[in-house]
C-alpha positions in Angstrom: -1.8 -2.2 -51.2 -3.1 -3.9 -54.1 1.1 -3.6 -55.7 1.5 -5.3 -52.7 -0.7 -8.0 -53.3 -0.2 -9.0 -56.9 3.3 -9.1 -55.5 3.1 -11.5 -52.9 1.0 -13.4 -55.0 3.8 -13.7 -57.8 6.1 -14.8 -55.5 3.3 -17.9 -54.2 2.7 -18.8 -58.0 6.7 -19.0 -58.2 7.3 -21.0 -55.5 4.8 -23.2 -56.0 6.4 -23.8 -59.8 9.7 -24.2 -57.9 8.1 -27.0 -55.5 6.6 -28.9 -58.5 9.8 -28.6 -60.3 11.6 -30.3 -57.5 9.1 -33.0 -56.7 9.3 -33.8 -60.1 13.3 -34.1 -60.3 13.2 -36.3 -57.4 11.0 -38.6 -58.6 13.2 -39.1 -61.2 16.1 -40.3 -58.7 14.1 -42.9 -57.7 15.0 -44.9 -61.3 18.4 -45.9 -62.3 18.3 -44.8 -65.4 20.3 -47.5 -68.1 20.0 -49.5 -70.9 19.1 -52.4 -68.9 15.2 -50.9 -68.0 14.2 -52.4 -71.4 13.9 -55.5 -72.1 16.0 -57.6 -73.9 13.1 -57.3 -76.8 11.9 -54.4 -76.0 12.8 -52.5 -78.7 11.7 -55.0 -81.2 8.5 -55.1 -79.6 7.9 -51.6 -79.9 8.4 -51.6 -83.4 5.6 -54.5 -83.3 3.1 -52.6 -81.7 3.7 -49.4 -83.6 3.4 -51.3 -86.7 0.0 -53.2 -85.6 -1.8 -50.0 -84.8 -1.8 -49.0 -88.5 -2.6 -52.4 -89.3 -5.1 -53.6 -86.8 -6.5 -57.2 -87.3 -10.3 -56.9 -89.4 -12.1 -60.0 -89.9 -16.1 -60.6 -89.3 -15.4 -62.8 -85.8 -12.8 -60.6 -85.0 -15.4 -57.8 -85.4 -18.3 -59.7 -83.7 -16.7 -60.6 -80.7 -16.0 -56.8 -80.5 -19.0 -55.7 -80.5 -20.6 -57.8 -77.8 -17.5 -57.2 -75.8 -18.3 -53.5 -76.4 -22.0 -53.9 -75.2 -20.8 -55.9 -72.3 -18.2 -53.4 -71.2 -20.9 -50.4 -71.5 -23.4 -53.3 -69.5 -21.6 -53.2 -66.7 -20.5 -49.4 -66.8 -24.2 -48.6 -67.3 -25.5 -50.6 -64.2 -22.6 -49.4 -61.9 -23.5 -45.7 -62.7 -27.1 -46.5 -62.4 -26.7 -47.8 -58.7 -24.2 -45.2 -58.3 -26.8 -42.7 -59.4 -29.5 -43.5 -56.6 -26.5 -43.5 -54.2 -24.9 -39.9 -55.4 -28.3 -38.7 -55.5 -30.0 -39.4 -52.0 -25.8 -39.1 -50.2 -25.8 -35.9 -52.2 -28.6 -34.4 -51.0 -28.1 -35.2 -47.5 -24.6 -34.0 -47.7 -25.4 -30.9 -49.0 -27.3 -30.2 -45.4 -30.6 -28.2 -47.4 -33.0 -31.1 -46.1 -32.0 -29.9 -42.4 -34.3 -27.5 -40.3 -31.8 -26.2 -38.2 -27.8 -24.7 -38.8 -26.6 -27.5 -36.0 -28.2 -30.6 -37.4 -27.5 -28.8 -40.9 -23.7 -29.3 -40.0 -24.2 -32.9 -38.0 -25.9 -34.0 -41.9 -23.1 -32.3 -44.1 -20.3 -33.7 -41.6 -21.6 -37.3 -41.4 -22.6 -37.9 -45.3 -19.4 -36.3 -46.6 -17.7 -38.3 -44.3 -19.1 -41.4 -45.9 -18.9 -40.5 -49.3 -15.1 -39.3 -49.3 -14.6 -43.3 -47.6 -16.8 -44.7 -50.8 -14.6 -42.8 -53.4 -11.3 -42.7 -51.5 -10.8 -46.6 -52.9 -10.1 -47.0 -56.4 -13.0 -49.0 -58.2 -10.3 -52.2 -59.1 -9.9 -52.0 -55.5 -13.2 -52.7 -54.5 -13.4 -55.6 -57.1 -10.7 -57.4 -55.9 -12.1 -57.6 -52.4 -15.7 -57.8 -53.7 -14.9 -61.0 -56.2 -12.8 -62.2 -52.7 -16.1 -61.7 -50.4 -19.0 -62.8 -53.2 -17.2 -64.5 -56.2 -16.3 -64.0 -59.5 -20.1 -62.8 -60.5 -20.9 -59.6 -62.7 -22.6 -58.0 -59.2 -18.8 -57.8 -58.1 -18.0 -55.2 -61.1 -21.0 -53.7 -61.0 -20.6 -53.1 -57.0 -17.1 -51.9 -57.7 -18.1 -49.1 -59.7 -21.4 -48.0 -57.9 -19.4 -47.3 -54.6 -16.2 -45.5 -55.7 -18.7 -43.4 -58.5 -21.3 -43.0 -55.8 -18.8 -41.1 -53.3 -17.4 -39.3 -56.3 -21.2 -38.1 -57.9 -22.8 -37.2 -54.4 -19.7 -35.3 -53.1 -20.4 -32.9 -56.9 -23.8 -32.8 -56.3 -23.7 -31.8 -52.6 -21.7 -28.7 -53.9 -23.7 -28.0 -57.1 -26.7 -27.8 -54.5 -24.9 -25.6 -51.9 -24.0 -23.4 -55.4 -27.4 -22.5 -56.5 -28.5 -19.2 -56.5 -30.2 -18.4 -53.2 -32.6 -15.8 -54.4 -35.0 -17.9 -56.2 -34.8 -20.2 -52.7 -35.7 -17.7 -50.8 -38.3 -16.5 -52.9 -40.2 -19.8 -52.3 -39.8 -20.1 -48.9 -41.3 -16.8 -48.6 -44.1 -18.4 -50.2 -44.2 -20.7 -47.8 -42.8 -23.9 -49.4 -41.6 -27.0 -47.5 -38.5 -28.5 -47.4 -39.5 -31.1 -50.3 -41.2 -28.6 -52.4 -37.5 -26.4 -52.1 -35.6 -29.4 -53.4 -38.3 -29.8 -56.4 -39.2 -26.7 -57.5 -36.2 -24.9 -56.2 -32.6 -26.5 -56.0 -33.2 -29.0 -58.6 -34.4 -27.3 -61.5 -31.4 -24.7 -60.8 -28.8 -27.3 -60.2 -30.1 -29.7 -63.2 -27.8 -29.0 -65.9 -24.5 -28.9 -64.0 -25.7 -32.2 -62.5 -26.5 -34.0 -66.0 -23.2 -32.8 -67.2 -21.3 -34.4 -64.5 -23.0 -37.6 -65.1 -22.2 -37.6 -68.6 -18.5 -37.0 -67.8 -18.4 -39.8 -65.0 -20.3 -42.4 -67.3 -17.4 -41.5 -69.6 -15.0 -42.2 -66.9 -16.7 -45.8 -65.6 -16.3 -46.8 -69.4 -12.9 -46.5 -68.9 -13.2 -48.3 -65.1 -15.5 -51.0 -67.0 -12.8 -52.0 -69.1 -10.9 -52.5 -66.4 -12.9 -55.4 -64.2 -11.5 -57.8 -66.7 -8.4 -57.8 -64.5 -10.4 -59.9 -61.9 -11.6 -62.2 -64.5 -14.8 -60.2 -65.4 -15.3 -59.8 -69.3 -15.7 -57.2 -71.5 -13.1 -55.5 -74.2 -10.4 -55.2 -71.3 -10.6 -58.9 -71.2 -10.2 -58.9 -75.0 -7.4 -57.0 -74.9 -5.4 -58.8 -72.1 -5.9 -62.1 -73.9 -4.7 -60.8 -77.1 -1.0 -59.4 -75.4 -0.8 -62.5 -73.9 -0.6 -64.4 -77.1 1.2 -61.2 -78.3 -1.5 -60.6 -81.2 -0.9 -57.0 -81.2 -3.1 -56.4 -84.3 -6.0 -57.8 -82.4 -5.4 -55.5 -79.3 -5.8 -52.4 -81.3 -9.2 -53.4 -83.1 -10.3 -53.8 -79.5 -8.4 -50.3 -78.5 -9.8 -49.0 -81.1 -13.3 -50.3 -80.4 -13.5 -48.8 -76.8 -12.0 -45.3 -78.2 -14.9 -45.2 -80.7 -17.2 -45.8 -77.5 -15.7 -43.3 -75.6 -15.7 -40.7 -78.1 -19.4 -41.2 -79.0 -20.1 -40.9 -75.4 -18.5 -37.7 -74.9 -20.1 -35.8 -78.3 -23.5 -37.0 -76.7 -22.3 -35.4 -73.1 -21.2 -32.6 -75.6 -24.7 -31.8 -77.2 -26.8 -32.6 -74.5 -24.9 -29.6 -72.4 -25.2 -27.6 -74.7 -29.2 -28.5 -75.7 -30.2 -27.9 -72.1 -28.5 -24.8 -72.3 -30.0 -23.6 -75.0 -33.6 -24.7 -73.5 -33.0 -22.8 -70.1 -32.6 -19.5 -72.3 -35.7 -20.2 -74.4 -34.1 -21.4 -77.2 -36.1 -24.7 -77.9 -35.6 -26.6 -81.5 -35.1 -30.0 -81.1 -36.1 -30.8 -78.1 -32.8 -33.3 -77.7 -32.8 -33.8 -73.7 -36.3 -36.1 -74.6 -34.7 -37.9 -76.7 -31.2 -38.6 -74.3 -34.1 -39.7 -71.9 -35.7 -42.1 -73.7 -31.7 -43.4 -75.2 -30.8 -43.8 -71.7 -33.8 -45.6 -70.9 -33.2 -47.7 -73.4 -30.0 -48.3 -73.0 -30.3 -48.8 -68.9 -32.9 -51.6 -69.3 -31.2 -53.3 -72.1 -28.1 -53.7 -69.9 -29.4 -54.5 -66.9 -31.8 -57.8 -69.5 -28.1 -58.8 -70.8 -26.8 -58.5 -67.1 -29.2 -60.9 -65.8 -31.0 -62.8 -68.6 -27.0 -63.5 -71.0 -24.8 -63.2 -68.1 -27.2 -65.4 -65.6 -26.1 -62.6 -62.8 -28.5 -64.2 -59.9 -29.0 -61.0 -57.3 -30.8 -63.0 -54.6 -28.1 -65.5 -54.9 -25.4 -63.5 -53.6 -27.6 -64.0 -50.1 -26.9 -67.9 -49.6 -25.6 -69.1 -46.8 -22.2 -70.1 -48.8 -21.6 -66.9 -49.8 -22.5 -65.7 -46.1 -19.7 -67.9 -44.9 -17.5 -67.2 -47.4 -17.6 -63.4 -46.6 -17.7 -63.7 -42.7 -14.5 -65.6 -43.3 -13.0 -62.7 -45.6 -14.2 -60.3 -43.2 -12.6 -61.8 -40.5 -9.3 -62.4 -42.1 -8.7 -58.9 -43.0 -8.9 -58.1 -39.0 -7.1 -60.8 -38.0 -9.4 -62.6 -36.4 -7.7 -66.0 -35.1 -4.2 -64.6 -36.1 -1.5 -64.2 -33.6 0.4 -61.7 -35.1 -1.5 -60.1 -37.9 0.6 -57.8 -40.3 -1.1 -54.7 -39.4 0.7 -55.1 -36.0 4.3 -55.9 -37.1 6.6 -53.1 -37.3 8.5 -54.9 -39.8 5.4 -55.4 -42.4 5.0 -51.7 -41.5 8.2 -50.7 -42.6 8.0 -52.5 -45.5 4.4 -51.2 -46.5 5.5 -47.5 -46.2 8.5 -48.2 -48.6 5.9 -49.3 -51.3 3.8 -46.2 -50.8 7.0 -44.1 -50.6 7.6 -45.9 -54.1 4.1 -45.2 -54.9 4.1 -41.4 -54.6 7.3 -41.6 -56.1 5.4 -43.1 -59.2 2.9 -40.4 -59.1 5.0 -37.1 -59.1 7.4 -38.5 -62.1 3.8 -39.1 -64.1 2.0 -36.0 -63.7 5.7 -34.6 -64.4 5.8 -36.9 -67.8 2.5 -35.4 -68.7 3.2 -32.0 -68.3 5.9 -32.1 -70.0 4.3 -33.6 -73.2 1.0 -31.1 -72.8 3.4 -28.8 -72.7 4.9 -29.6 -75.7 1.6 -30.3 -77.9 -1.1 -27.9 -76.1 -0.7 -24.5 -78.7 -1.1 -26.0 -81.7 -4.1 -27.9 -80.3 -5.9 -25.3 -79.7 -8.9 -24.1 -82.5 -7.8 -20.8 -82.4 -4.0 -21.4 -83.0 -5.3 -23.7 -86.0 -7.3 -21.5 -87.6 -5.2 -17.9 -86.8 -7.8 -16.1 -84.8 -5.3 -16.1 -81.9 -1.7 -15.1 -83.6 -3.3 -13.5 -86.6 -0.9 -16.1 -88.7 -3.6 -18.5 -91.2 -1.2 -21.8 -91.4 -2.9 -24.5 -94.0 -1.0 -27.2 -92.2 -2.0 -26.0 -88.8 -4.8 -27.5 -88.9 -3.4 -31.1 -89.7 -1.3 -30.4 -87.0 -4.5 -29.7 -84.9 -6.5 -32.6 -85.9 -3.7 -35.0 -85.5 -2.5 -34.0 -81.6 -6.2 -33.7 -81.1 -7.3 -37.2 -81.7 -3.6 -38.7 -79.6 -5.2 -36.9 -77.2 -8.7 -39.0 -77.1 -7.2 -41.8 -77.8 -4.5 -41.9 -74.9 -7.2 -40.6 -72.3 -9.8 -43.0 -73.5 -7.5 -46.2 -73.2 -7.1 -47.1 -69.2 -4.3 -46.6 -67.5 -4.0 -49.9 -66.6 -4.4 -51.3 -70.2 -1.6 -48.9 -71.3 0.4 -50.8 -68.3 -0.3 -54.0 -69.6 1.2 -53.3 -73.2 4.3 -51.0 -71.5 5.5 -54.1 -69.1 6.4 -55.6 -72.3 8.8 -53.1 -73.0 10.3 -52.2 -69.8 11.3 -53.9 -67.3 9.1 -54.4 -63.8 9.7 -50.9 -61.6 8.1 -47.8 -61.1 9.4 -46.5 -64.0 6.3 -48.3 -67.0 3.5 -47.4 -64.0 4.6 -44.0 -64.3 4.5 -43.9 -68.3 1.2 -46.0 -68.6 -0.2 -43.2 -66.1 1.4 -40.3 -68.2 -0.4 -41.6 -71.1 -3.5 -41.5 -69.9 -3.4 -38.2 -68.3 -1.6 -36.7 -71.0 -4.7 -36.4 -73.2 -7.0 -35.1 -70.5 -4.4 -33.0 -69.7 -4.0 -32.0 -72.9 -7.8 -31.2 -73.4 -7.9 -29.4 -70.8 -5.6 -26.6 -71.2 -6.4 -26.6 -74.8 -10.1 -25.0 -74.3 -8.0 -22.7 -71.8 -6.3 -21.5 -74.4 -9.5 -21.6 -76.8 -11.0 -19.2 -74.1 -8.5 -16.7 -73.5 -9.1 -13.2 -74.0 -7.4 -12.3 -77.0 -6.9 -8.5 -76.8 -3.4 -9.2 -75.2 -2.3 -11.2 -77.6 -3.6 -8.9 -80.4 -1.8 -6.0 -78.8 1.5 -7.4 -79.1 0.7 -8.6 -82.5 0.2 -4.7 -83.0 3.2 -3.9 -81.6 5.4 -5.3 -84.3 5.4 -8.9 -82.3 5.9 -12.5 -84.1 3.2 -15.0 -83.8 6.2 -17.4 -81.9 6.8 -13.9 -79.4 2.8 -13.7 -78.9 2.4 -17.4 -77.8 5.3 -16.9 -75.5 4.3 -13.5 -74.2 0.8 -13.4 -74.1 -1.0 -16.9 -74.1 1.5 -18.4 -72.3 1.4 -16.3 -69.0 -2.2 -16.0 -69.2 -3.4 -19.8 -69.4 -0.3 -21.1 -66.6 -3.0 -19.9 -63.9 -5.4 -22.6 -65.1 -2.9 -24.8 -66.2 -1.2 -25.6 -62.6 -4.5 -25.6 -61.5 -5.6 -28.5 -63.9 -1.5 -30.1 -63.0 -2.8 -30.2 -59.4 -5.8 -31.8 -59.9 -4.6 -34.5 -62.4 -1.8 -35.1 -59.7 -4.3 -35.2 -57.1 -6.1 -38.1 -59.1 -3.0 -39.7 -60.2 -2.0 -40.1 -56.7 -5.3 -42.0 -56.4 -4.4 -45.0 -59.4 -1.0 -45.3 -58.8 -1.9 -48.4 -57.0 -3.8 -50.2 -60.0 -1.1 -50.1 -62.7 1.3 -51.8 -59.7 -0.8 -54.9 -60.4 0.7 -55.5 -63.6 4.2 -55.6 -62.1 4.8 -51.8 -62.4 5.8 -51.6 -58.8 4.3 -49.7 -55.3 1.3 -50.8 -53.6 -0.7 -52.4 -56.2 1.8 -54.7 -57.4 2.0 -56.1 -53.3 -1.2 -56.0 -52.9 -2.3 -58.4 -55.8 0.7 -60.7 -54.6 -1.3 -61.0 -50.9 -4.6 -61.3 -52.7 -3.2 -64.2 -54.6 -1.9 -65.6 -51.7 -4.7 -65.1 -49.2 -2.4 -62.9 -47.2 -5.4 -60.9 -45.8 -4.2 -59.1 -43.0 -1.4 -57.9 -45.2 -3.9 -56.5 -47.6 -5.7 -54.8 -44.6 -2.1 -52.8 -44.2 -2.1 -52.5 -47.8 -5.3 -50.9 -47.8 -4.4 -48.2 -44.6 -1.1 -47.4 -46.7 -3.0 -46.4 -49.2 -5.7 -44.6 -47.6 -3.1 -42.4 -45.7 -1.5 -41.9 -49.3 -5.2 -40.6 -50.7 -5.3 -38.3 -47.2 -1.9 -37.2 -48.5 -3.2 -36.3 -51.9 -5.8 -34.1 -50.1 -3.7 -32.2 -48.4 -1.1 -31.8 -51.0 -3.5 -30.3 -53.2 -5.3 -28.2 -51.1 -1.8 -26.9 -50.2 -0.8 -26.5 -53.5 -4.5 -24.4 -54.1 -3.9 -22.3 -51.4 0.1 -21.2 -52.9 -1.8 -21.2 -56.5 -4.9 -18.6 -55.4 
């Protein structure tokens, strides 16, 4: 019976390769592939921005205006995950049904609170600003709202599991003491489900960095604004001191994430020295209040004055043009403007497959020798000297393409190939090539290594114990990492299409600039049924992959 099993699921694992394989290869029909997708100067310019990044411009106003570009773009990213933080946290709760007295309104709570958080995340955050900057102007509340809601949905949907994870004995040991409902959540579910919680957080602040930067595609500031003024005037040198600038940011964000996992760790087994998570409290206190003084004293961000009667008008009226109200034949009930819609998001998933494809591909290609244990020969037995400079040099392509937004990378790849599907599947290759890349490294860094070290035993090479051991051992956790990266590249397709790389994003920044809002309310269906779509592809693909 169990032959039987491990059999049957072989053969799911190998279909489910076969299926990726094929999406993948016909994506790739969707390009005509020719000389004529670069530019005329696209080579040339590629040579130019190769050549900048080792030579990025350094001067002290170069510098200056980098740095409060850098506080303004963690500002912003700071107060989104601060509102989105009260959101995730009360949603989350509620979601997770433990405040409910009995298993019927228990399910009535989960059902309706899930329900609103998967709408709050299912829109990307660039999304939201667009129609937020539409409904309340172009004020730093419209990036800030942007990010709370989509990081909101995404926190309280983790944290609603995480609760519904914790170990039930301790739970039941104070309700046998008679504890209430709000004395369970206190005493019981939070302390247990703190750490996993914080270290979420950490990994979504990281994350709305990255969104942050992005806002200055709506004509909010920060070092995304930096870096689209710079490749308009084609200073390449400058883009890459700001690059460079939000990598640094992203990187110290992630070491602090890092050491503050491991610190509460280390206090939940007793094992107190410095007592770190006090002081991560008091930096993030700091830091919270500073931003949210720069917000409102530097940037003049007037709350109570997004509650005029102007702005009333002015959002009634964007309300009611994306339902058509007054329209006679609204584009959400034209066949034709159907048609055309589900040819962009046909283009759009099209985009996707061929960039989680691209990425795979180049983890592929770079994911052993990134691994700590390949560098330092505790894995193939074989001590290298220049494996670790091969180590340390995939490792840091790998933050710096993940901490650079997909949409930046679009920005710089337009001017190399032509408009198509072809440079929003590369800018979001990238990007997910380094997280990608991360990922099944520590796979790797966590294998079991008896395996391995039995074929080394046996006589084998270090090339024949990569191939035959670590290999087939870490492709479990690699498709499952393929999936998910798929699953959230499915979700931002649509933003790199509003640099002219093509699908839904690229239309629906044309209707936005045209007031074409009942278009953009069939925009914005497409695209949900393409996030639904995502869902069920990749619970699919989970089920073939268990």
């Amino acid at each position: 019976m169990r032959s039987l099993k491990s059999t049957l699921d072989y053969h799911k694992k190998n279909i489910l390769t076969v299926i990726l394989l094929l999406m993948f290869v016909w994506s790739l029909f969707s390009v005509t592939w020719s000389s004529e997708l670069i530019h005329a100067g696209g080579k040339a310019t590629i040579m130019q921005i190769l050549n900048s990044i080792l030579h990025p411009k350094i001067t002290s106003e170069l510098i200056e205006l980098a740095i409060v570009s850098t506080w303004r773009t963690l500002a912003y990213a700071v107060a989104g995950m601060t509102l989105a933080f009260i959101f995730a946290f009360v949603f989350g709760i509620l979601a997770s049904g433990i405040m409910s007295e009995g298993e019927t309104s228990r399910k009535i709570s989960k059902s309706i609170f899930r329900g609103i958080l998967g709408f709050m995340r299912a829109i990307h955050e660039l999304v939201w600003a667009w129609l937020f900057v539409a409904a309340i102007g172009l004020t730093p509340y419209a990036a800030i709202f942007a990010l709370a809601i989509p990081y909101g949905g995404t926190l309280g949907r983790i944290y609603a599991d995480i609760l519904n994870d914790v170990s039930k004995e301790p739970i039941k040991a104070l309700k046998s003491s008679g504890a209430s409902k709000l004395q369970l959540l206190i005493y019981g579910y939070l302390p247990l489900a703190k750490v996993d919680m914080i270290s979420y957080t950490m990994y979504r602040f990281e994350c709305a960095v990255r969104s942050s930067t992005i806002m200055s595609f709506v004509g909010l500031g920060g070092l995304g604004f930096q870096i689209q003024l710079s490749l308009q005037d084609l200073n390449y040198n400058e883009v890459w001191t700001f690059m460079f600038f939000l990598t640094a940011l992203v990187v110290l964000i992630d070491l602090w994430s890092n050491v503050l996992r491991n610190k509460l760790i280390s206090d939940n087994q007793g094992k107190r020295r410095v007592n770190f998570s006090k002081f991560s409290l008091i930096l993030a206190t700091i830091i919270i209040v500073g931003s949210w003084i720069f917000i409102v004293v530097v940037d003049k961000a007037d709350f109570f004055g997004l509650f005029t009667e102007k702005n009333y008008m002015y959002t009634k009226k964007f309300i009611n043009g994306l339902l058509g109200v007054g329209e006679a034949n609204p584009a959400f009930l034209n066949g034709e403007n159907w048609g055309k819609a589900l040819k962009l998001t046909y283009d759009t998933l099209q985009m996707s497959v061929m960039a989680i494809g691209f990425a795979t591909i180049a983890m592929l290609l770079t994911v052993i020798p990134a691994a700590r244990n390949v560098a330092d020969g505790t894995l193939t037995l074989s001590k290298k000297w220049y494996k670790w400079i091969s180590f340390g040099v995939i490792r840091f392509v790998y933050i710096f393409s993940r901490a650079v937004p997909e949409l930046v990378w679009a920005m710089i790849i337009v001017f190399i190939f032509k408009p198509g599907i072809l440079p929003g599947a590369i800018a979001l290759a990238i990007h997910n090539f380094g997280i990608l890349g991360k990922l099944c490294a520590e796979v790797i860094e966590d294998l079991d290594l008896r395996p391995v070290r039995n074929i080394a035993s046996s006589g084998g090479t270090p090339s024949q114990m990569l191939f035959y051991g670590v290999i087939p051992a870490a492709m479990p956790k690699f498709i499952t990492y393929i999936l998910y990266r798929g699953e959230v590249i499915l979700r931002t397709t649509i933003v790199v299409g509003f640099v002219g790389a093509g699908g839904l994003g690229q239309q629906f920044k044309l209707s936005m600039s045209y007031f074409k809002y009942t278009e953009i309310t069939l925009l914005l269906l497409c695209y949900l049924l393409l996030v639904i779509l995502a869902d069920l592809l990749s619970e699919g693909s989970r089920k073939l992959s268990e």
